[in-house]
N, C-alpha and C positions, 0 to 999 in steps of 0.2 A: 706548217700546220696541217695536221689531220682531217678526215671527215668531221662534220657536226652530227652528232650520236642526238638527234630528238626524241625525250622520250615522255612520253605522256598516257594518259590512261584509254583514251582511242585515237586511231589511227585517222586519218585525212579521209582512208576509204572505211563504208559501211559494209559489211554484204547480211543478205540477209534472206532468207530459205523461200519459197513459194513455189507451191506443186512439185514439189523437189529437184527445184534448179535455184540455183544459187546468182544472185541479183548482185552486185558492186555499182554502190550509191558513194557520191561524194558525203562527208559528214557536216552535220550542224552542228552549231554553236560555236562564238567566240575564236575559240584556240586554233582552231582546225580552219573556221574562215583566216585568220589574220596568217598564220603561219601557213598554210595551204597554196597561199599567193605566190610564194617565191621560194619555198624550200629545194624543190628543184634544179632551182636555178643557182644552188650551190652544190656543193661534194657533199653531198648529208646523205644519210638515213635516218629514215622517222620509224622506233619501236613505240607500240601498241596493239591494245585490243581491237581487230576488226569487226566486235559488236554482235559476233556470231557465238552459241556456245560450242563447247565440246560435241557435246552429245548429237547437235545436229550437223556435224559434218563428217560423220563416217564415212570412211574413205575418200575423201575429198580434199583431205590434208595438203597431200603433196599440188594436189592443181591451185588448192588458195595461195599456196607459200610461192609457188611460181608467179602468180597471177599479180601477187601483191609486193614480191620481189622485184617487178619492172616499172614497178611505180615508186622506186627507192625505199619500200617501207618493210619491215621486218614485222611479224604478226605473234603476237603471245597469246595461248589459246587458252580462256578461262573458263572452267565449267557451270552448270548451273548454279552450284552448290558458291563459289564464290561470287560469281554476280548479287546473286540472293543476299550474301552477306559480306562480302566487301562492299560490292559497288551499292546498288538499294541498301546496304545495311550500314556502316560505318563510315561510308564516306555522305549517304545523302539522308542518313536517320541521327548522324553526331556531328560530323564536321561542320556540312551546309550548314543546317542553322545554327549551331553555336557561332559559326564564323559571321553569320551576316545578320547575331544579335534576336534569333529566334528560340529563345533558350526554352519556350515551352512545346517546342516539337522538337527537343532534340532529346536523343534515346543512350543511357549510358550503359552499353553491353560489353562486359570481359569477351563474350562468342564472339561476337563483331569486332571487337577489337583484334582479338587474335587470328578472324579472317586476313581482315586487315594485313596485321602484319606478315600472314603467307604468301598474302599477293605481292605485295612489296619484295621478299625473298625472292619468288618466283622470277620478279621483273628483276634481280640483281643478277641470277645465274644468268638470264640473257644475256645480260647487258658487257657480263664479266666476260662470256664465253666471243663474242664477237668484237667486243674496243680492242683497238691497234694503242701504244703507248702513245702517238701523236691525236688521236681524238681528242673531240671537245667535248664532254657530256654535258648534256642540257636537259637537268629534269625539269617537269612542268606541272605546278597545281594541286592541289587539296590531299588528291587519289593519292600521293606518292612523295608522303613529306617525313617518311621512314630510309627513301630509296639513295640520298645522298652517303647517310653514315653505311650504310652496307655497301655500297661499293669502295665506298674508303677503305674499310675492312678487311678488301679483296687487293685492291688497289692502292696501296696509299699515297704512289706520286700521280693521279689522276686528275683531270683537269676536269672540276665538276663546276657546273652552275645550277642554281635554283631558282624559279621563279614562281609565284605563287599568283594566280588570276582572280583570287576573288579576295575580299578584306582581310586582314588579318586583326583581331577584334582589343578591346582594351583588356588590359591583365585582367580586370576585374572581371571579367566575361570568360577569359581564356584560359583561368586556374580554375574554374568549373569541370573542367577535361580530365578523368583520370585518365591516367598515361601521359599526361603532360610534359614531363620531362622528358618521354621517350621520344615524345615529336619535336621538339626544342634539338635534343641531340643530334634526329635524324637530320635537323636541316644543317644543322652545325657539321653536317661532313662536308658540305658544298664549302666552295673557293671564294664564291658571290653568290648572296643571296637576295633575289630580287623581289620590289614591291610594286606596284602601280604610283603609289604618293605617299609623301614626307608623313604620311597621317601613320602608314601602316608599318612604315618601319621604325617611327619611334614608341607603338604596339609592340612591336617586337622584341626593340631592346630594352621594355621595361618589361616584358617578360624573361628576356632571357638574364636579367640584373636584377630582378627578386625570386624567380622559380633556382635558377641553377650557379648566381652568384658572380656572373663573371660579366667585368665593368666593360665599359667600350671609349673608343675616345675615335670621334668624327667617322663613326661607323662603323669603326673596325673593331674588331672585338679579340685577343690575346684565348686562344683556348685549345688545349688536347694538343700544346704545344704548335698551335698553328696560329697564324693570323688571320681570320675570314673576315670580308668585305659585305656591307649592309646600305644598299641604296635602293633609291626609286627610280626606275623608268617607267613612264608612262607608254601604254604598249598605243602602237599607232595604227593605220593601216593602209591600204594596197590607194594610195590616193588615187593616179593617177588610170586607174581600175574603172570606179566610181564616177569619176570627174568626166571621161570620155565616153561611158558607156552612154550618152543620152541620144550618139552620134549613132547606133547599131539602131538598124531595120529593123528588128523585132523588140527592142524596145519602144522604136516611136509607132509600130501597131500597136503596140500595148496602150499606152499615152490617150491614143485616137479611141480606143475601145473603152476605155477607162471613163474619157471625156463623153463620149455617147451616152455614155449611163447615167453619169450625175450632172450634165448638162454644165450652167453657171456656178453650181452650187460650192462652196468653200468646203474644202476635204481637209480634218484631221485626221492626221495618221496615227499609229500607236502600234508597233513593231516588239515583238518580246516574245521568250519563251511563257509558257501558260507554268510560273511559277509563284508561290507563295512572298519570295522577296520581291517578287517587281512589280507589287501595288496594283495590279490590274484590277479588282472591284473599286480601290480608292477614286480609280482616273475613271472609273465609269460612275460612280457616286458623283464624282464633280463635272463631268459634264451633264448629267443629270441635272445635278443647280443651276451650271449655266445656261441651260434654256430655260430653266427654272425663271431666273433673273432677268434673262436676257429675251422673252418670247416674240421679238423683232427677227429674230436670228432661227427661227422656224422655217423646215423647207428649206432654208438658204445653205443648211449646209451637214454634212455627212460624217459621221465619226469612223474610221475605218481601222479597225482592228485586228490586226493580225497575230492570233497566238499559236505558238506553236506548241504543238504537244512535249512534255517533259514528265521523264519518271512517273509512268502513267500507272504504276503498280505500286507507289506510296502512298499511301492511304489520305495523307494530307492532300495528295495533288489530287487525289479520285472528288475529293471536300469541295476544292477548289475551281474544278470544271465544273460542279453541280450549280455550285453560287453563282459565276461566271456567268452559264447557263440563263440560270433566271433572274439575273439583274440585267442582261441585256433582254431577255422576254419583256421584265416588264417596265423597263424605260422605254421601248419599242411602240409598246401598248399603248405606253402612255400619252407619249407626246407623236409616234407615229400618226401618217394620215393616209388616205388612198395612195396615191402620189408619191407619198415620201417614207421611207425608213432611216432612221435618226443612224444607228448602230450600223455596219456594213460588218457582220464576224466571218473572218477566214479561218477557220483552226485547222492549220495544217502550213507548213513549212513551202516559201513560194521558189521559186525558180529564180536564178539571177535576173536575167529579163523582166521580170514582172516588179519585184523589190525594187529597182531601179526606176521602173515606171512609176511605180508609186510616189515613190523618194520624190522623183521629178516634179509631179505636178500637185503633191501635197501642198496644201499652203502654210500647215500649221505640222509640225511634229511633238507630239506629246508622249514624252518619257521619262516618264516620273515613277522608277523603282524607290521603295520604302530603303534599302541599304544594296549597292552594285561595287564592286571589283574598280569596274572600270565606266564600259557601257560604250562601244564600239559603234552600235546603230546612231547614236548622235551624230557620232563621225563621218559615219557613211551618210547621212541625212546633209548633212551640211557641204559636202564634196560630192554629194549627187546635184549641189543647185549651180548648176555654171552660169545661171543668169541672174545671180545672185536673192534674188526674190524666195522667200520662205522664212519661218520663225521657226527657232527650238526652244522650246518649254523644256525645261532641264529640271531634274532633280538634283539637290544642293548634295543628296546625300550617293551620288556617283560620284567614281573616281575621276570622270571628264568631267566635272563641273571646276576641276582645277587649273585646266586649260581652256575650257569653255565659258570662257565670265562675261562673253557678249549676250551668250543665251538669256533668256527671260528665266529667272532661280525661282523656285520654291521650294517650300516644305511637301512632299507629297500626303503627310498626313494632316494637312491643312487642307480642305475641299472648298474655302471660303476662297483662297490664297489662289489656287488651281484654277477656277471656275475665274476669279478675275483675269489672271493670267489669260488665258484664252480669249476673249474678252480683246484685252488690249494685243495680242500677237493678232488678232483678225484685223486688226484698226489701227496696224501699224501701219504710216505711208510706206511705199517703197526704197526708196531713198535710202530711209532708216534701215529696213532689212536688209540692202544691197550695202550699205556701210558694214552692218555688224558683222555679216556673214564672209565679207573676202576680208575683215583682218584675223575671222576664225580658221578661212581657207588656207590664208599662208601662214599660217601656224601648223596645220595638217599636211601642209602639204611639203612644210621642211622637214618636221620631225615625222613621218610616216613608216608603216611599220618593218622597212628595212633598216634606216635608222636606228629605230628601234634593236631590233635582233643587232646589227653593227656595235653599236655604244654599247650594249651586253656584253657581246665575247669581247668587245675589247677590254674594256672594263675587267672583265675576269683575266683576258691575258696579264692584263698590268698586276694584278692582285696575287698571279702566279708566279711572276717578276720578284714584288716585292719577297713575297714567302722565300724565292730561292735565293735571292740576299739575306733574309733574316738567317737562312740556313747556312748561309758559307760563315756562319760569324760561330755557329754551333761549335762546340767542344767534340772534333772528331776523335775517333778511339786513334788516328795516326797523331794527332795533336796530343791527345791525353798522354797516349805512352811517349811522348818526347818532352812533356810537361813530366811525367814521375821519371823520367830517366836524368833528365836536369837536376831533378831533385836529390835525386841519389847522387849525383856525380859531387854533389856543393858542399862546402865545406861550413855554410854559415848559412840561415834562411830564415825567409820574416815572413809568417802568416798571420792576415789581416783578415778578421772572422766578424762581416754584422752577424745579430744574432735574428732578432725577429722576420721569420720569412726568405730565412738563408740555412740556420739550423734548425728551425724549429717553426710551426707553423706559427703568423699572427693571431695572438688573438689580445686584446685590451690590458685585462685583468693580471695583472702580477702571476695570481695562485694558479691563472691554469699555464700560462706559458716557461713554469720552472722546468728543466731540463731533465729529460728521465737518464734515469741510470746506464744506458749504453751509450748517449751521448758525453754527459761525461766521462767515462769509460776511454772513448774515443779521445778527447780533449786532455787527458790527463797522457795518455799514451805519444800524442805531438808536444805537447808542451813538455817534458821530460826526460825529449831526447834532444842530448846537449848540444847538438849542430841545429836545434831551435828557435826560434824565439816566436814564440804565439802571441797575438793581442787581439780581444776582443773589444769591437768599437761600436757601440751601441747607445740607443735613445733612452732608456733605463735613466731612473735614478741612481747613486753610487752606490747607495744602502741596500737595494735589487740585489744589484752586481755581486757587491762584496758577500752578499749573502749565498748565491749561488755559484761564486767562483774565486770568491778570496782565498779557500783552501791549494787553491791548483797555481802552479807553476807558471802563471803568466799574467801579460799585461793586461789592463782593461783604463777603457774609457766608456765615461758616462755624459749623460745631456747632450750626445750631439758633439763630445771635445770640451764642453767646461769643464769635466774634472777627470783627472788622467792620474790613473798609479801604475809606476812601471813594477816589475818581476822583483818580490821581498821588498818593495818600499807602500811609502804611505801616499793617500790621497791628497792632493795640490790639484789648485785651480791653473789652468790654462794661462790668465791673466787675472787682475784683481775684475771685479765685478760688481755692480751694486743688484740690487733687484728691491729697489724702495718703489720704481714703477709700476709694480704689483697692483697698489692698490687704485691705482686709477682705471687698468684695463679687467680686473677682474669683476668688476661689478656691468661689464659691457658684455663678457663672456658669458656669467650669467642672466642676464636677458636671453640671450640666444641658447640660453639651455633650456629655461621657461618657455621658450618658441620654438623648440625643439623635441619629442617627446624621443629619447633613447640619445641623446644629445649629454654631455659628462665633463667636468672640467680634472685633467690633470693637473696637479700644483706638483713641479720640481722648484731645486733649490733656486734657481736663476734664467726658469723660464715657467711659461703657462702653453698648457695643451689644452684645446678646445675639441673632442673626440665625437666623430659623429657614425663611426660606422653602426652602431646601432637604431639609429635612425630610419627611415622612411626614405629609400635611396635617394627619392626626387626629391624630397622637401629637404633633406639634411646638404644637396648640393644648390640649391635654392640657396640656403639660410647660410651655405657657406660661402658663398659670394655675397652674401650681403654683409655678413659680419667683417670679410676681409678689406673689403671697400670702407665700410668703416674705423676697421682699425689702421688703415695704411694712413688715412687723415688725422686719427691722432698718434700716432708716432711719428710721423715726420720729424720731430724734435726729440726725441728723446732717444735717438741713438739706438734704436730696436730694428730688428728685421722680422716681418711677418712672410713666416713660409706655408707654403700649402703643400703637405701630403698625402699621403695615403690612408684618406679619409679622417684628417687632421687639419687645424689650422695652428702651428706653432708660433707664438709670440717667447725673441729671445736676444741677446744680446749681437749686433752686427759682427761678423769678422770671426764669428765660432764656428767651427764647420769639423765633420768627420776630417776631411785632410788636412785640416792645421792638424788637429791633432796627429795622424798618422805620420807627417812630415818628423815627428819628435823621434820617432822609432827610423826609421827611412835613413836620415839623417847621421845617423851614431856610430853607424859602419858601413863597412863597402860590402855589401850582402852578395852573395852569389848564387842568390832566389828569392826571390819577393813573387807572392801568391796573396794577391785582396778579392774577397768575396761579398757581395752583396746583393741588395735585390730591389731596392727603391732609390731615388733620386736622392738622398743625401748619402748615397754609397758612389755616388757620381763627381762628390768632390775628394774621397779619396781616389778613383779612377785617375783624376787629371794631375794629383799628384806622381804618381809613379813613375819610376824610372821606362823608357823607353822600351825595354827587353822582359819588362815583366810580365807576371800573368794575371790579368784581371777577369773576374766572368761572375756575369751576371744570373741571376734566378731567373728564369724566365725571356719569352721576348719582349721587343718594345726596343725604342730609342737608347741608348745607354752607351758611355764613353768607355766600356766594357771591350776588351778585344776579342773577348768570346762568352756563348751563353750554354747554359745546361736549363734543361727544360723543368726541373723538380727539385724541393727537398734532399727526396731521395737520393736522387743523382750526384747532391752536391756532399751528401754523408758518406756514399761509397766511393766517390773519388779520395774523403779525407783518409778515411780505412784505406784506400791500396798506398797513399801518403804515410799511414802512421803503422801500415804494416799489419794489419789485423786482418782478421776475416771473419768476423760475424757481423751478421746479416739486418740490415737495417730497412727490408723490405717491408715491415708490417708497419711504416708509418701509413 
């Protein structure tokens, strides 16, 4: 294995211009604390923005790049003009809040969008120009959810991951995005694409299974001829950081100085950047009530606020400090005395030492964002208390509320809810907070955020594993030409053609899936040459078939194998068949079409189809397991097999199958080339008929008894063309 290539929208270090000397500050927030911890302490380099623009560091270049070179990090230098409109403009005027469910601050700009996507370019040339073929690239987060598919672009055997640090929102939130599909794509070049919780990434896959169409099964998703992997790791951090810091000399000054100030008095804390999603007027609203209610609790105890400045040039955040401002004035006012100040506001970003001080002898932590990613400060609250004493008031609607279920939960837009909350976290005995807190510790402290980054790459290694098995099964061009050279050489040959989604794209409707004119073209030219024999085996009624292929030269099967006519004969049934059990299951079908709206009953002659792709992806897979479950108890008896396809539930007689049929052909001579092509699971019971030396290949990847796959249509039309000798061009499907 290679370096780990991290790349995210800033770097670990800040710098930043004064009197015209350039300063390097470690960075805030989230990404940069969690991964800041230990990236080091691997073979990595971390690319990003070091926070600085273009314009102010003329001639300075070569001493940052050296500077920020020894700290493992690679520096991408962004001008004003994009900060202003990528970063302030498209990633924190659209993405933020449509992602975290603020749809009335979010701003929909083509300008901003196409900043957007320059930076994104920008950070691909990097990335392109320095990865070694053994890296691991790990893009991170919001900024850069364009940057997977471009380097695939560049790269296409690249070992990418993605992970995203804040929500990823419900479709109904998140087809409000134009460019929607562009960003759906971009993450779709990653290997693995990561979420915090089970919440966000099944957000995702019903985005990416109603915007772009392409189904998933236990996460993975089949797309652009790749397989990409779709989980949740919840991101952890530096435990054992936190957990011993209480032990360092200038934290326990801090402690000492902190406890001089507020005496006895009971100290909540409340840690966060000074943004519009982390509810910070709400938690000052409710603790406002809770003195309100609670006026015993006066003097006794301090609310200590720490916000830190963010995106101080968004107009909402400018809003946001004003409010802030005077709702701690005048709760202050209000309930303040000589003596006492209720509010303790820090606005400005503390020092490790101090943070931990805090943490320490907090007794209550209140963090109650309106919608969070994740929310790391819990974590660190909870792993700063080694004497296990202290409460977390948790917001239900953070991504740690999913590992943190000892915490006290509320609604943060509850201020009734809050206000009790605090309330009972102050009057909790000890006991109880020393219980709740060390089975939260050892939960933090197994999964912590090396774990974390571990279970990732590995996860993506294995994902890269599989892909490279899916690809040894590929139709290489040394395989194809030794497949047409067989074919030439043979004196007798049996081609087994599904049709839907093999030659032609699926689609329901009879009229649109009839065969255009180069297809048949193609099929009349294989079938006609006398060392042939074609059959097409298909889900079609006979009356379909015969109608779009009875003229031509070859076999055909319908229903699945109940009706089979071979080359100049007539239609016969497989075996004899009844279908008088018709009418018992078709009035159960329709119910589930009534409960279904885009929901359609197929009637053939000796089966029933229940068709739900036009459905409502969730409800139509819903309504399709509740229908099958139903139908499997009443047929039990009556000698039927209910199948489930692709986007189908078929009710049909046991023992019919594409490879009975196919076996009738198979069977008649001793062929010296057999070629069966399909692309769904009932092309998988002619697979298992075939002789041992033949050639099977599937449409697509996925599971399949296929001994080889072609990624497309198309691929499978011009392999028939260099078979049938032709040469025009079947690229405009």
């Amino acid at each position: 294995m290679g370096r780990w290539l991290i790349i995210s929208n800033r770097l670990p270090i800040t710098i930043v211009k004064r009197e015209n000397q350039l300063q390097f500050h470690a960075s805030a927030g989230g990404l940069a604390t969690g991964l800041g911890s230990f990236y080091k302490s691997y073979k990595s380099l971390w690319i990003g923005w070091p926070g600085i623009t273009l314009e102010k560091i003329k001639g300075k270049r070569g001493e940052i790049e050296e500077r920020i070179l020894a700290e493992n990090c690679y520096p991408i230098f962004l001008s004003q003009y994009d900060i202003e409109n990528y970063y302030y403009g498209f990633c924190n005027k659209t993405l933020w809040p449509l992602f975290h469910y603020f749809t009335q601050y979010t701003t929909y700009s083509k300008n901003l969008r196409e900043a957007y996507r320059r930076v994104n370019e920008l950070f691909c040339k990097t990335v392109v120009k320095i990865a070694n073929p053994d890296d691991i690239i790990w893009v991170h987060d919001y900024h850069l959810m364009l940057l997977p598919r471009l380097i695939r672009e560049r790269l296409p055997e690249a070992t990418i991951g993605f992970f995203l640090h804040i929500p990823f929102p419900s479709l109904e939130v998140f087809r409000l995005l134009p460019g929607r599909k562009e960003i759906l794509n971009g993450l779709l070049g990653a290997d693995l694409i990561g979420f915090h919780t089970y919440d966000y990434v099944l957000h995702f896959l019903a985005s990416i299974r109603h915007l772009l169409g392409y189904e998933h099964s236990f996460g993975q998703i089949m797309a652009k001829g790749r397989t990409i992997k779709v989980d949740a790791f919840p991101m952890g951090i530096d435990y054992e950081r936190f957990a011993n810091a209480v032990d360092h000399k200038e934290v326990q000054r801090e402690i000492k100085k902190i406890r001089k100030k507020v005496g006895e008095s009971k100290i909540i804390l409340s840690v966060c950047r000074l943004d519009y999603t982390k509810g910070v007027p709400e938690r000052l609203e409710a603790f406002d009530l809770f003195l309100e209610m609670n006026p015993e609790y006066r003097e006794k105890v301090s609310f200590v606020l720490v916000a830190v400045p963010s995106r101080t040039r968004v107009n909402q955040y400018m809003l946001l400090k004003r409010q802030v401002d005077e709702l701690i004035g005048r709760i202050n006012g209000k309930h303040g005395t000589i003596g006492w100040t209720p509010i303790w506001y820090i606005y400005g970003s503390l020092p490790f030492h101090r943070l931990v001080a805090l943490y320490n002898i907090a007794d209550v932590a209140l963090v109650t964002p309106l919608r969070d990613g994740m929310n790391l400060i819990a974590k660190e609250f909870i792993a700063s208390k080694r004497d296990g004493r202290g409460v977390l008031v948790l917001s239900e609607m953070t991504g740690a509320a999913k590992e943190l279920g000892e915490a006290i939960m509320v609604n943060p837009n509850n201020r009734e809810q809050v206000a009790e909350a605090l309330k009972e976290a102050l009057e909790m005995p000890e006991e109880d907070q020393i219980e709740r807190n060390r089975i939260m510790q050892i939960r933090l402290q197994r999964y912590d955020v090396i774990r974390w980054a571990n279970e990732f790459v590995d996860k993506l290694l294995d994902t890269k594993k599989a892909q490279r098995e899916l690809g040894q099964r590929r139709l290489t061009q040394e395989m194809r030409n030794s497949l047409i050279d067989h074919y030439l050489k043979s004196k007798r040959r049996l081609i087994l053609l599904d049709y839907d989604g093999t030659l032609i794209p699926f689609v329901v409707r009879p009229e649109r899936a009839r065969p255009d004119e180069r297809l048949l073209e193609l099929l009349r030219s294989l079938s006609y040459e006398p060392k042939n024999e074609v059959v097409i085996i298909s889900g079609r009624d006979k009356a379909t078939l015969e109608n779009w292929f009875g003229g031509l030269n070859m076999g055909l099967v319908a229903e699945h194998g109940v009706w089979i006519k071979e080359r100049g004969g007539k239609w016969e049934m497989i075996e004899p068949l009844k279908n008088d059990w018709k009418g018992e299951i078709r009035p159960i079908l329709e119910i589930y079409v009534d409960r279904t709206p885009g929901a359609f009953i197929e009637e053939k002659e000796f089966s029933l189809v229940w068709h739900y792709r036009m459905a409502d992806p969730e409800l139509g897979e819903v309504r399709a397991r509740e229908l099958k479950d139903a139908l499997l108890q009443l047929t039990v008896n009556l000698n039927l097999g209910v199948l489930e396809g692709n986007k189908v539930i078929e009710i049909k007689n046991i023992g019919i199958n594409k490879g009975r049929a196919a076996l009738r052909w198979i069977k008649k001579e001793k062929w010296g080339f057999i070629l069966a092509i399909g692309d769904d699971w009932t092309d998988d019971d002619v697979f298992a008929v075939l002789p041992e030396l033949a050639y099977s290949i599937k449409v697509g990847l996925g599971p399949s008894r296929a001994r080889f796959n072609l990624d497309s249509i198309m691929d499978i039309r011009l392999l028939l063309e260099e078979l049938g000798g032709r040469h025009a061009s079947f690229r405009g499907l």
